[in-house]
MDTraj code that builds the backbone (N, CA, C; nanometers):
import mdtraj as md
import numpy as np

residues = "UNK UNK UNK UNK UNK UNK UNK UNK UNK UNK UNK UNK UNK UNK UNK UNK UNK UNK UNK UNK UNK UNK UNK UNK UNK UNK UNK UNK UNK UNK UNK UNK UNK UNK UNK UNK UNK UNK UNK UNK UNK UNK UNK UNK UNK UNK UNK UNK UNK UNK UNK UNK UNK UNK UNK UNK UNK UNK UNK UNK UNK UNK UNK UNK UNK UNK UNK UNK UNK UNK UNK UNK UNK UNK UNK UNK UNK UNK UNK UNK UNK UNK UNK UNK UNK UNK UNK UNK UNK UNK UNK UNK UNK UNK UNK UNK UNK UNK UNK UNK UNK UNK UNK UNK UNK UNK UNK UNK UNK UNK UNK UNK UNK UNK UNK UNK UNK UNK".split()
xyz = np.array([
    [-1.2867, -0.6072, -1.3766],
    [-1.3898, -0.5319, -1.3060],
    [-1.3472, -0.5150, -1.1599],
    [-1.3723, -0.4247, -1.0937],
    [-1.3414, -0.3454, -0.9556],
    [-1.4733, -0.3750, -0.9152],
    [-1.4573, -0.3572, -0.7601],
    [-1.5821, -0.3105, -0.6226],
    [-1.5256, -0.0972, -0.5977],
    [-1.6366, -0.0145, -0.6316],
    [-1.6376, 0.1489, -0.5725],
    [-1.6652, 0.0406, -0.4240],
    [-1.5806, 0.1269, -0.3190],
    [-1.6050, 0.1222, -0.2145],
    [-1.5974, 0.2923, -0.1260],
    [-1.7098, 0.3120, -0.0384],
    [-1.7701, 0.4380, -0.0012],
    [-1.7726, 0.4342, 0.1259],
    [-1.7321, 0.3279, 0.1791],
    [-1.7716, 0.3558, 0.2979],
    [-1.6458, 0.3345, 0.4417],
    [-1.6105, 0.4003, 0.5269],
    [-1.5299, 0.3134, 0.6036],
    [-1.5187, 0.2049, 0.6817],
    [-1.6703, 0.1659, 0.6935],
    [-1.6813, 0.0744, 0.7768],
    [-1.6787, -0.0759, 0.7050],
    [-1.6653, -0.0876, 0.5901],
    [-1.6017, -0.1848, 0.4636],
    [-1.5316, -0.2816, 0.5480],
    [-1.4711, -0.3950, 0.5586],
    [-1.3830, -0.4778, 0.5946],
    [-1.2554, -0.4819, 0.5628],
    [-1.2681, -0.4844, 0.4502],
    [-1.1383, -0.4197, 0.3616],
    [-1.0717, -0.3094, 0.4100],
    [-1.1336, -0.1977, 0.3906],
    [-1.1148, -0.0814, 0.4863],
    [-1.0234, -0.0983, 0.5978],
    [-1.1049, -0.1497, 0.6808],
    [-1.0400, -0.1756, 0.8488],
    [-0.9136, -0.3231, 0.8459],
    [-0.9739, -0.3538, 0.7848],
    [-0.8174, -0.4280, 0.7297],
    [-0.6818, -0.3252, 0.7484],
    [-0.7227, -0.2331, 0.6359],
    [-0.5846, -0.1203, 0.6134],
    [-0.6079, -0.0201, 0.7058],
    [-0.6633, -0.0221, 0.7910],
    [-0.6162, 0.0646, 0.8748],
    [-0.5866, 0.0147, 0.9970],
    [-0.5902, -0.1288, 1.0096],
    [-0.5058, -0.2182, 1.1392],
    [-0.3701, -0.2166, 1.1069],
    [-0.3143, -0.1835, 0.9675],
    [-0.1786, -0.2292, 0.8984],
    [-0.1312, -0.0627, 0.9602],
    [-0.1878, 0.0365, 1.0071],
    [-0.1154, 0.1464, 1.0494],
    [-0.0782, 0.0571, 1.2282],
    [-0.0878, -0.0091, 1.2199],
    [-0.0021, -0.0492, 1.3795],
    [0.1105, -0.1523, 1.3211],
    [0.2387, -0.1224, 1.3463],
    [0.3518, -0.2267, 1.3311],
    [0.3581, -0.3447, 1.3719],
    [0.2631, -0.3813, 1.4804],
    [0.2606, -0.5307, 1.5487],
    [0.1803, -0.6131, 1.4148],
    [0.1078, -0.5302, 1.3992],
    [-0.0126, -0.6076, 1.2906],
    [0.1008, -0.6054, 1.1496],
    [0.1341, -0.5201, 1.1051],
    [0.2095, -0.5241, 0.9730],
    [0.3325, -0.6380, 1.0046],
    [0.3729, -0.6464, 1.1114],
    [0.4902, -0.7381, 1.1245],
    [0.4641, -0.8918, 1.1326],
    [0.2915, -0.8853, 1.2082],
    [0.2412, -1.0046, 1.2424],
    [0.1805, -1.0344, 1.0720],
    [0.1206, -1.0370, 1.0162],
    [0.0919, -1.0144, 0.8451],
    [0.1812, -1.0343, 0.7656],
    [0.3073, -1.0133, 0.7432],
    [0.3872, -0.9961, 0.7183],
    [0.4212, -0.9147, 0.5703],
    [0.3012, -0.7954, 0.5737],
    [0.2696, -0.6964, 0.4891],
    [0.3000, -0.5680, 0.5408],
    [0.3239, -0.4504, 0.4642],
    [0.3702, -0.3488, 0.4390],
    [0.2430, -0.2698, 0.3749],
    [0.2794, -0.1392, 0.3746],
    [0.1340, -0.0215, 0.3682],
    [0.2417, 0.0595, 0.2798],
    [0.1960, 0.0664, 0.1626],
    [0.2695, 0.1970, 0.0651],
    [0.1730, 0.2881, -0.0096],
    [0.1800, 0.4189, 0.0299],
    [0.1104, 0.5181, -0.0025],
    [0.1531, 0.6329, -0.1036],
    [0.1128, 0.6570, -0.2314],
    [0.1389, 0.7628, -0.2773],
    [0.2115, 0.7214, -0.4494],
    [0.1790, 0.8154, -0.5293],
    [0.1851, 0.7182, -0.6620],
    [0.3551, 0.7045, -0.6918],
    [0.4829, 0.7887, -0.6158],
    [0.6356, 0.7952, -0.6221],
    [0.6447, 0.6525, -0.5772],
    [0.5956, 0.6033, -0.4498],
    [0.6481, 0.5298, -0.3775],
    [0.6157, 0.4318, -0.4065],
    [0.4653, 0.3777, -0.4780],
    [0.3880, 0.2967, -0.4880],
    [0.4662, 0.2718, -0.7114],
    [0.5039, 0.3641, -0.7713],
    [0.6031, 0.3211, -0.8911],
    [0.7138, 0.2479, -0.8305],
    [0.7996, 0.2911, -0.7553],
    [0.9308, 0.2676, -0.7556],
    [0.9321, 0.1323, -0.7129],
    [0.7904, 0.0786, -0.6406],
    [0.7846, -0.0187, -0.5674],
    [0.7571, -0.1428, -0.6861],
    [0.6730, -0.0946, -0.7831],
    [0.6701, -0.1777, -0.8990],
    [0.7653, -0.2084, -0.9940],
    [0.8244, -0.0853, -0.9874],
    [0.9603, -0.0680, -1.0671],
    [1.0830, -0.2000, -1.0223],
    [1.0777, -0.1961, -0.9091],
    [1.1572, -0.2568, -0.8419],
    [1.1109, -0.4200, -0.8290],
    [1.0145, -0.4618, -0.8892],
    [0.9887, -0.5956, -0.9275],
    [0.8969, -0.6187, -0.7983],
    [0.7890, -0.5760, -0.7118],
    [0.7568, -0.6263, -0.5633],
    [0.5867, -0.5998, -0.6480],
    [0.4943, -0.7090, -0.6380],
    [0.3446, -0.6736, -0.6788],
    [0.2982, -0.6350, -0.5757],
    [0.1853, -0.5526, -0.6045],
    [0.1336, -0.5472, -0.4783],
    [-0.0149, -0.6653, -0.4710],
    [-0.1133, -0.6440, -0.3294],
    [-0.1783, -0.7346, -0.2782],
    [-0.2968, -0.6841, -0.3234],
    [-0.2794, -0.5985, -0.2473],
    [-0.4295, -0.4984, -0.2694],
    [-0.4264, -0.3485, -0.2900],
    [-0.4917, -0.2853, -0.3561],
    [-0.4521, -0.1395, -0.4229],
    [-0.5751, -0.0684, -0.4159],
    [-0.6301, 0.0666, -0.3126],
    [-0.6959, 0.1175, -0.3235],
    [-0.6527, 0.2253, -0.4159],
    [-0.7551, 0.3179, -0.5087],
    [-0.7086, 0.4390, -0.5581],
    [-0.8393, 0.4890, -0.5636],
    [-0.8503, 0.6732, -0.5885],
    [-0.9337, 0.6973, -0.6012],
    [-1.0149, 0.6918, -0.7909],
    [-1.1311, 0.7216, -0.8001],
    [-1.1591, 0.7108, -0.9282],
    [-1.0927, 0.7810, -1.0133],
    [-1.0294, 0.9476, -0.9713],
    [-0.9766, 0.9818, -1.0734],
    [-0.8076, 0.9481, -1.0969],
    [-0.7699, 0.8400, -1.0262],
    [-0.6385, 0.8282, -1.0591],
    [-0.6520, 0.7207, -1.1801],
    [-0.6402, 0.7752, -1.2604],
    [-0.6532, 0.6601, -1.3808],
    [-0.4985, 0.6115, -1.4085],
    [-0.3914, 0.6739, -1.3747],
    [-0.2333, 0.6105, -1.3526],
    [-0.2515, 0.4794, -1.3100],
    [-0.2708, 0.4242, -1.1628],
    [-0.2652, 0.3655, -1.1312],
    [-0.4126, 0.2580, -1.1823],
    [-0.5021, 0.3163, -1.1962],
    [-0.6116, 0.2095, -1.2355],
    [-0.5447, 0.1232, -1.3939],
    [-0.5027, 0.2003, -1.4666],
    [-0.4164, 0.1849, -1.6176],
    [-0.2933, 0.0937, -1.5484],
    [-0.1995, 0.1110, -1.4804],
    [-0.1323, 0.0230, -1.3798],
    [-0.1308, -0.0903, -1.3257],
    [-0.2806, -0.1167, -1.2743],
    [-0.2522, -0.2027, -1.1782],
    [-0.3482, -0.3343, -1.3112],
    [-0.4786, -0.2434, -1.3781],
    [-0.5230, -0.3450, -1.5389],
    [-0.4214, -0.4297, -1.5655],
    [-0.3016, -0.4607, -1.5621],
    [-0.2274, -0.5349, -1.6307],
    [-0.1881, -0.6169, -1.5273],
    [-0.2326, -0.6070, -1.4142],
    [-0.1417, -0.6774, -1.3305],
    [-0.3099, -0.7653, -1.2478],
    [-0.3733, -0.8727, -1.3452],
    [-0.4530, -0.9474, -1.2991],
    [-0.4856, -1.0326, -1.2022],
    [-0.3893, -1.0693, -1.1205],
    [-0.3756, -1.0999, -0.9797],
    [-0.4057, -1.0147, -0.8267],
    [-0.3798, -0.9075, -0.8792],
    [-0.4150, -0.7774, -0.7580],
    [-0.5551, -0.7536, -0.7468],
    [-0.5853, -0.7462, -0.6430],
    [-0.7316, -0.7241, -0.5696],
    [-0.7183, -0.5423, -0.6059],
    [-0.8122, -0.5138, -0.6315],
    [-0.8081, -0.3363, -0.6858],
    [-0.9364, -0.3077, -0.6688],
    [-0.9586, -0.1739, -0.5969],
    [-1.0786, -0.1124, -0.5600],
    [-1.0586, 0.0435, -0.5776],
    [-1.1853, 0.0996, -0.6294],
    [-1.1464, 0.2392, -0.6249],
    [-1.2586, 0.2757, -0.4783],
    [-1.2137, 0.3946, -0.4678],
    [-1.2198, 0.4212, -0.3894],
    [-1.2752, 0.5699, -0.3189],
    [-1.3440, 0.6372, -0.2583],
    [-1.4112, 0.7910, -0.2162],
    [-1.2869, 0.8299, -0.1222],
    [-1.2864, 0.9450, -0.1605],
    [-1.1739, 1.0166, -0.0988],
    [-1.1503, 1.0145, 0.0948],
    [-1.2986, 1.0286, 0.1248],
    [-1.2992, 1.0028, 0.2772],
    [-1.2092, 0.8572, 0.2959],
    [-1.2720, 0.7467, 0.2031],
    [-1.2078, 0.6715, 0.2526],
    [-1.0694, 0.6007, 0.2193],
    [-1.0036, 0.6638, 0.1318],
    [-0.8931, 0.6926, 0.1251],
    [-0.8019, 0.7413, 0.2442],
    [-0.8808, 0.8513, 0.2701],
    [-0.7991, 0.9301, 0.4133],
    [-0.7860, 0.8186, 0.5042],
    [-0.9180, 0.7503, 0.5715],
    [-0.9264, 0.6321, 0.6196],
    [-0.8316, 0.5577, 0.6383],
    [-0.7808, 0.4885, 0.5011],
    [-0.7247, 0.3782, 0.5128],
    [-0.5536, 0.3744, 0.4623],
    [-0.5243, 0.5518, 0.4423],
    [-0.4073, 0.5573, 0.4674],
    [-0.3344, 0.6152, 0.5987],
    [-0.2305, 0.5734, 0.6094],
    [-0.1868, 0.6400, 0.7543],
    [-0.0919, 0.7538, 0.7315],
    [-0.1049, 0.8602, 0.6471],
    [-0.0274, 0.9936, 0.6371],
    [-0.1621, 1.0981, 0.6632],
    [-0.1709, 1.2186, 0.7299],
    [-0.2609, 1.2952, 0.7093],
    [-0.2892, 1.3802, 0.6403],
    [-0.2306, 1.3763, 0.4698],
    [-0.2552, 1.4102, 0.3396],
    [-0.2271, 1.3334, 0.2337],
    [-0.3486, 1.2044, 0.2369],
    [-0.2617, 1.0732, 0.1257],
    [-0.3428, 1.1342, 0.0071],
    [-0.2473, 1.0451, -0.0717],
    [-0.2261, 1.0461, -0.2087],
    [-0.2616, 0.9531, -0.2770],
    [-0.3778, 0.9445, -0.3745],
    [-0.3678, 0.7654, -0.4324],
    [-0.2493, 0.7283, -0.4988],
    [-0.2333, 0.6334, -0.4854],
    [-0.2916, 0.4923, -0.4214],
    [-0.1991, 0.4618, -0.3291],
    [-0.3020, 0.3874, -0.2607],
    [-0.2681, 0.3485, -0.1003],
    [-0.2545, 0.1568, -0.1459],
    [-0.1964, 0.0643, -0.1155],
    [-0.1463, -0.0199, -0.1647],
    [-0.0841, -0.1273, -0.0063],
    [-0.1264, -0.2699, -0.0341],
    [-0.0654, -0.3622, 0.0859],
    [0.0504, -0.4377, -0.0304],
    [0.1182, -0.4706, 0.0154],
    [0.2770, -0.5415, -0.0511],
    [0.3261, -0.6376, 0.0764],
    [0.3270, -0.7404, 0.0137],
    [0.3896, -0.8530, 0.1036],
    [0.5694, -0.8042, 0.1384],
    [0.5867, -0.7934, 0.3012],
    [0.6573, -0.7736, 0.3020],
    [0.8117, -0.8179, 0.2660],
    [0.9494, -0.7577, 0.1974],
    [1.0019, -0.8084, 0.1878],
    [1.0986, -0.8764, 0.2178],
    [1.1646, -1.0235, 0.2290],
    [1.2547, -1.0538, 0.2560],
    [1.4219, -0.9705, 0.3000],
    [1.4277, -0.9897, 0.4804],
    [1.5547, -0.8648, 0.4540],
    [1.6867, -0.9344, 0.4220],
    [1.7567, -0.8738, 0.4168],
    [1.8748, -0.9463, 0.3571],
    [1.9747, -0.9394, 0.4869],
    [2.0347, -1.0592, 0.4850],
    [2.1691, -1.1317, 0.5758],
    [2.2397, -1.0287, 0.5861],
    [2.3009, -0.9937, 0.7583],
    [2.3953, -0.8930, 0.7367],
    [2.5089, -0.9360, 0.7187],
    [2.6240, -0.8492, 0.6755],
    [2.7072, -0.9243, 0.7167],
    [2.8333, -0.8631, 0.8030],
    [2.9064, -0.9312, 0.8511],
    [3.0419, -0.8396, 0.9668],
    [3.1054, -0.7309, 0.9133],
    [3.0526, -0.6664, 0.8171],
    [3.1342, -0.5239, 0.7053],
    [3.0619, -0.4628, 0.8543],
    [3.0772, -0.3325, 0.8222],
    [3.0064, -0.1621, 0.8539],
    [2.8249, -0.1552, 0.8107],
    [2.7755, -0.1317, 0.9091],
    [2.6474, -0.1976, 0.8347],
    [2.5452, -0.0800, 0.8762],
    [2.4698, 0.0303, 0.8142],
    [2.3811, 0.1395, 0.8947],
    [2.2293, 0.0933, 0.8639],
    [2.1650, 0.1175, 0.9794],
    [2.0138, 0.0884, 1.0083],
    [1.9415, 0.1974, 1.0015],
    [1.8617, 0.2310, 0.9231],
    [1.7486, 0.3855, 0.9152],
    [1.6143, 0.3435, 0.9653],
    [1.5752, 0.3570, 1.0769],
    [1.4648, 0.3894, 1.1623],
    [1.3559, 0.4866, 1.1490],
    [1.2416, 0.4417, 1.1219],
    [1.1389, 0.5368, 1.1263],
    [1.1533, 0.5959, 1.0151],
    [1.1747, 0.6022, 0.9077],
    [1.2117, 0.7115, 0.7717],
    [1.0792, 0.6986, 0.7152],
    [1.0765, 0.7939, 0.6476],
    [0.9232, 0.8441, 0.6058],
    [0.9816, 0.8557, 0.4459],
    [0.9086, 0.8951, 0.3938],
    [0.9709, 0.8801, 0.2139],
    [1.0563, 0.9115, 0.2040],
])
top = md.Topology()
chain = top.add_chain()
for i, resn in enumerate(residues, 1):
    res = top.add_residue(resn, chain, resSeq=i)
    for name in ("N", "CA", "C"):
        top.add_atom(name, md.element.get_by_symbol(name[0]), res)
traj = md.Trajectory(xyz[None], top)
């Protein structure tokens, strides 16, 4: 069983939308993934997520995340969707993921991608 949540002023809510500032996502040590490509590949790739807003009609991800009984899951009204993602045309589901462990560099040739968006 889920909480519909309608409103923005929710806790939860403002939770995910403090995670659109990097001090807070870094201080947390959580990550904000938006959109159902990014939010598969992320499962695909073995990483659960924490907490998973979607809206009611994404039944993908509601069918998705059912199996995964540990995740906090809320659906969600489209306003506040917009809300609590930080793109200004999101997509369900909007999703927190503990961030992950980076990996050791090492003295090879090594490139850093900054700021990349999907």
């Amino acid at each position: 069983m889920h909480d519909h949540i309608s409103s923005t002023k929710n806790q939860l809510i403002r939770d995910f939308v403090r995670l659109h500032r990097q001090r807070t996502r870094r201080d947390r040590g959580e990550i904000l993934i938006e959109g159902p490509i990014v939010f598969a590949s992320a499962i695909e790739a073995g990483h659960l997520p924490m907490t998973v807003l979607a809206t009611v009609d994404d039944i993908a991800t509601q069918n998705a995340v059912h199996s995964m009984p540990s995740v906090e899951f809320h659906t969600v009204s489209d306003h506040v969707l917009k809300a609590a993602s930080d793109t200004s045309h999101p997509q369900s589901p909007v999703a927190t993921f503990q961030r992950p462990a980076s990996p050791e560099l090492s003295d090879r040739n090594v490139v850093v991608l900054v700021g990349i968006g999907d």
